[in-house]
N, C-alpha and C positions, 0 to 999 in steps of 0.2 A: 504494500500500500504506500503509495507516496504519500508523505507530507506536505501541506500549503503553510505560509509563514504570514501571518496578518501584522502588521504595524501601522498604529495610529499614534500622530502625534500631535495632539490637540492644540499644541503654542504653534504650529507650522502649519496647521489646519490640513493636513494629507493623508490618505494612507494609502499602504504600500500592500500588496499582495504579491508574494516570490512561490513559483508552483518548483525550482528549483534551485538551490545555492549555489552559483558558477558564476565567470566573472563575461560580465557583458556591460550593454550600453543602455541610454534608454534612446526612444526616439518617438518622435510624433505618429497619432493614429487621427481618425476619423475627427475626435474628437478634442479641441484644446482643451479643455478640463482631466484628458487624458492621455497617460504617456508610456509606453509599450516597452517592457526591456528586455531586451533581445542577448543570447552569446552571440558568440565571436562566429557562429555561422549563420545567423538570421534567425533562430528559432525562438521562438517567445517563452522564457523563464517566468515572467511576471509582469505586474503594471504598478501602474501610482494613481490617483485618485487626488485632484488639488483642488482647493476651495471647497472642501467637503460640505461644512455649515451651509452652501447656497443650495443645496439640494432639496432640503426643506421636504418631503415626501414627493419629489418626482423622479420620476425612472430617465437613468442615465443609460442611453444606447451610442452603442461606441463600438470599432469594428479593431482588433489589436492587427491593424495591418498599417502599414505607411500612409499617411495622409495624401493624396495627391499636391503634385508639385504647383 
């Protein structure tokens, strides 16, 4: 079973979700509120989640792929 890693940092208003721990990058998706982190081959480890508080109960839709240019 793999483990998922949740971090919230309520002074930084973020959280972080790592589906694995290896060293990679982040980079933009679909969504600015969200940011996709990739290894070193493009495969998606995890994300980040910013300005969480503006959520307020609506559904964030967000695609973990590169943003168009």
């Amino acid at each position: 079973m793999n483990k998922v890693r949740v971090w919230y940092d309520s002074e930084a208003d973020f959280i972080e979700v790592m589906f694995e721990q290896k060293e990679g990058y982040f980079r933009e998706t679909s969504c600015d509120q969200v940011m996709a982190k990739v290894d070193l081959n493009g495969q998606v480890i995890g994300f980040s989640i910013l300005n969480v508080c503006t959520l307020h109960g609506r559904p964030l839709d967000f695609d973990l792929v590169r943003a168009p240019d």
